[in-house]
C-alpha positions, 0 to 999 in steps of 0.5 A, spaced: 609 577 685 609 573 679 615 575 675 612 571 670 607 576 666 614 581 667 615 578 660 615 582 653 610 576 650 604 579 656 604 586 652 600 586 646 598 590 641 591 590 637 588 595 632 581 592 634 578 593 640 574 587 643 571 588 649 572 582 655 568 577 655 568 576 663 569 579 670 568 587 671 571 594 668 574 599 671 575 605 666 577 613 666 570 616 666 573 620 659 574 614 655 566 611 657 564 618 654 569 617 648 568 611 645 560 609 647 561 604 641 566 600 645 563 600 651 555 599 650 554 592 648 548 588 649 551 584 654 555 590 658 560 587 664 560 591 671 563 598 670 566 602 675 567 610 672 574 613 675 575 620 675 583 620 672 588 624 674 594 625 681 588 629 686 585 622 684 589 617 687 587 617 693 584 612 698 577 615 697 577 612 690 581 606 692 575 605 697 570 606 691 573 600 687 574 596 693 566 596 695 564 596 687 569 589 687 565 587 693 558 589 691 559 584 684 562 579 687 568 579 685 574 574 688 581 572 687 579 567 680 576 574 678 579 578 672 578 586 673 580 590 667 582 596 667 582 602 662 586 608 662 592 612 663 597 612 668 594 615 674 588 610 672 592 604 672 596 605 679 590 607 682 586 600 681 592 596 680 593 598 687 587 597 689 587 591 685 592 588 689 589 589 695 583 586 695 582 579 698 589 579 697 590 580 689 585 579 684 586 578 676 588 584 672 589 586 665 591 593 664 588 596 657 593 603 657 589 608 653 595 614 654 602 614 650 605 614 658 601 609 660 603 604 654 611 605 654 611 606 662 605 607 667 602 601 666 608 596 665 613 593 670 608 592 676 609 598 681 602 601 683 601 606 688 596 612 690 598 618 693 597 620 700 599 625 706 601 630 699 607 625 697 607 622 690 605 614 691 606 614 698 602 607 698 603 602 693 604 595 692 608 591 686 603 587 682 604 586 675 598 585 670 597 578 668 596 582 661 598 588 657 593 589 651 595 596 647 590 599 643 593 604 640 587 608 636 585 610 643 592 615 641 588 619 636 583 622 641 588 623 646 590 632 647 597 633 645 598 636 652 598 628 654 602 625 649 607 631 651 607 626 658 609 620 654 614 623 650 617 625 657 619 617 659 622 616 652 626 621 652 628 618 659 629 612 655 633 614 650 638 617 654 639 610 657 639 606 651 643 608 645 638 603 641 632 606 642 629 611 637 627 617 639 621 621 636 623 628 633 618 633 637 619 639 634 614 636 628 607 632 627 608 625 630 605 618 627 606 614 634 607 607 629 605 600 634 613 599 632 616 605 636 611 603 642 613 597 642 620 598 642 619 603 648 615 598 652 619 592 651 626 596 654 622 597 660 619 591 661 626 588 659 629 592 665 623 590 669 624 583 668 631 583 670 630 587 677 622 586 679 623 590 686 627 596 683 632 594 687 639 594 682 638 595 674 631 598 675 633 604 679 636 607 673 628 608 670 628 613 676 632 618 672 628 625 674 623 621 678 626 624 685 626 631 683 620 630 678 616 627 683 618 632 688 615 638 684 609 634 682 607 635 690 609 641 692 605 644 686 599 639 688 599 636 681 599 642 677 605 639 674 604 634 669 608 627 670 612 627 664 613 635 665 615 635 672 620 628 669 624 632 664 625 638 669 627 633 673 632 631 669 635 638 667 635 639 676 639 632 677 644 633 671 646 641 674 646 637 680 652 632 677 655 639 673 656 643 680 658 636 684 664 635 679 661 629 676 660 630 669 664 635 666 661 642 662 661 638 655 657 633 658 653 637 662 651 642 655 650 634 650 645 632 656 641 639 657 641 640 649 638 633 648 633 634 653 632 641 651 627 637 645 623 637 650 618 643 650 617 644 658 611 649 659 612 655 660 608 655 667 612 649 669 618 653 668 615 659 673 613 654 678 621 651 679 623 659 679 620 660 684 619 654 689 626 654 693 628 648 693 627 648 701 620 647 699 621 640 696 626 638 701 621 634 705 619 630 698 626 628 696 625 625 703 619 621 703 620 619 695 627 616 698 625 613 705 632 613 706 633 619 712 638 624 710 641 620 705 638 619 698 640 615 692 639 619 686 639 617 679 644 622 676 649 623 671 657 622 672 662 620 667 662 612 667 654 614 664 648 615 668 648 611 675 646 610 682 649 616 687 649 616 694 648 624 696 647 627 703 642 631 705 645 639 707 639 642 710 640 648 713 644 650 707 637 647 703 641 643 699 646 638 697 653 637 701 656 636 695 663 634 699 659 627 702 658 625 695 659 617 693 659 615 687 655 608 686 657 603 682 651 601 676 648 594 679 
């Protein structure tokens, strides 16, 4: 991986959009039909339409992108651009990465989730066997390019999703100002910009997610696990926000936060407005369901490391499995030091 493009210099944000001068474009079919204007130039580059979304990304897209890539003549020296949402983005990053070895990439985010989170860092991946990302590569792109105005087409239901990682940053990072969602939002290039720079600046530190960068996890084992087991029915930044209310009444019921803390943490991820049906789907999915995508999500056997709160702030706990109680074994708990 090139740990170069890992820096905040390779995000760029425009309010004009150009089209790329060369190689071929892979875009969210919505966008095509969207932004005609953008797309329809003289002299259009090959373009790929792609349907968004986690059902999505799979390996028969990912196949579809490979023989589009082979029909044009795409190699190494090649740049392929791609436009869309966090889903788009991991699925043809990935493919990217893993055609004839890596190609060259650049990444036009067109959600809020894509622009402060799914598109930055390098990590892509496809979702296969029903487990969330179960293939993936670490690939950065050599070139973020932010366009903003792609925001005001976008349903506030996908904005929500974005909201959801910032409110995950905000929690990790008392420098960051979080937006109020309880009223209209004007989404400023700033405020992006800010949250994206966190990320990358987390990302650049620890590329592989081994040490800092595990901490950007928060919500993610538990979120991802509802995100399968409802077949996707559960957005991302829904499932995320749920995760971390899980992953804090697990740090309340283990002894490692106290009830103050655990209250100043459910209130503040209260400013979020979960879905009623998200809600429902959690009620009555026992947690013996979700047991078995903790697991694949992890890859660590009968032990997970959780990012969870305790009262040294958020950090990496080692946790034991219990699974015929279809739980936690709350005794065999051993807190992690931050990396």
């Amino acid at each position: 991986m090139n740990t170069e493009y890992l820096k905040i210099e390779n995000i760029e944000l425009t309010a004009t959009f150009q089209y790329p001068a060369s190689g071929v474009i892979l875009c969210d079919a919505r966008l095509l039909k969207l932004y005609p204007e953008y797309f329809s130039p003289e002299e259009a580059l090959p373009t790929l339409a792609l349907k968004a979304g986690e059902t999505s990304k799979n390996l028969g897209q990912c196949l579809k992108i490979y023989e589009f890539l082979s029909e044009n003549g795409i190699g190494r020296q090649h740049t392929v651009h791609v436009f869309g949402g966090g889903t788009i983005s991991d699925l043809a990053a990935f493919a990217v990465s893993t055609f004839k070895r890596g190609c060259r990439l650049i990444l036009y985010p067109s959600t809020l989730l894509a622009m402060v989170d799914a598109a930055l860092g390098g990590k892509t991946g496809i979702n296969h066997l029903g487990y969330k990302n179960f293939l993936g590569s670490f690939y950065p792109a050599e070139k973020i390019i932010i366009h903003t105005p792609f925001l005001k087409s976008l349903p506030k239901a996908e904005l929500r999703q974005g909201y959801a990682e910032m409110l995950k940053y905000s929690l990790l990072s008392e420098d960051l100002l979080l937006p109020d969602f309880a009223s209209p939002l004007l989404l400023e290039d700033d405020l992006i910009l800010s949250f994206a720079a966190y990320k990358m600046q987390i990302c650049a530190i620890d590329p592989y997610d081994h040490k800092e960068r595990l901490l950007l996890n928060f919500g993610h084992s538990f979120g991802h696990a509802l995100e399968a087991a409802s077949q996707y029915k559960i957005k991302h930044g829904d499932a995320i926000v749920l995760g971390m209310n899980i992953a804090c009444d697990y740090s309340f019921q283990a002894d490692l936060i106290e009830e103050e803390e655990w209250n100043a943490y459910r209130d503040w991820l209260s400013q979020y407005p979960v879905p009623a049906a998200a809600f429902r789907f959690l009620d009555e999915t026992p947690f013996e369901d979700m047991i078995p995508f903790l697991l694949q999500d992890k890859k660590n056997g009968q032990e997970l490391r959780l990012i969870l709160p305790t009262e040294a702030g958020i950090k990496v706990v080692a946790v034991k499995l219990h699974q015929p109680a279809a739980g936690f074994d709350t005794s065999r708990v051993e807190q992690g030091q931050r990396p």
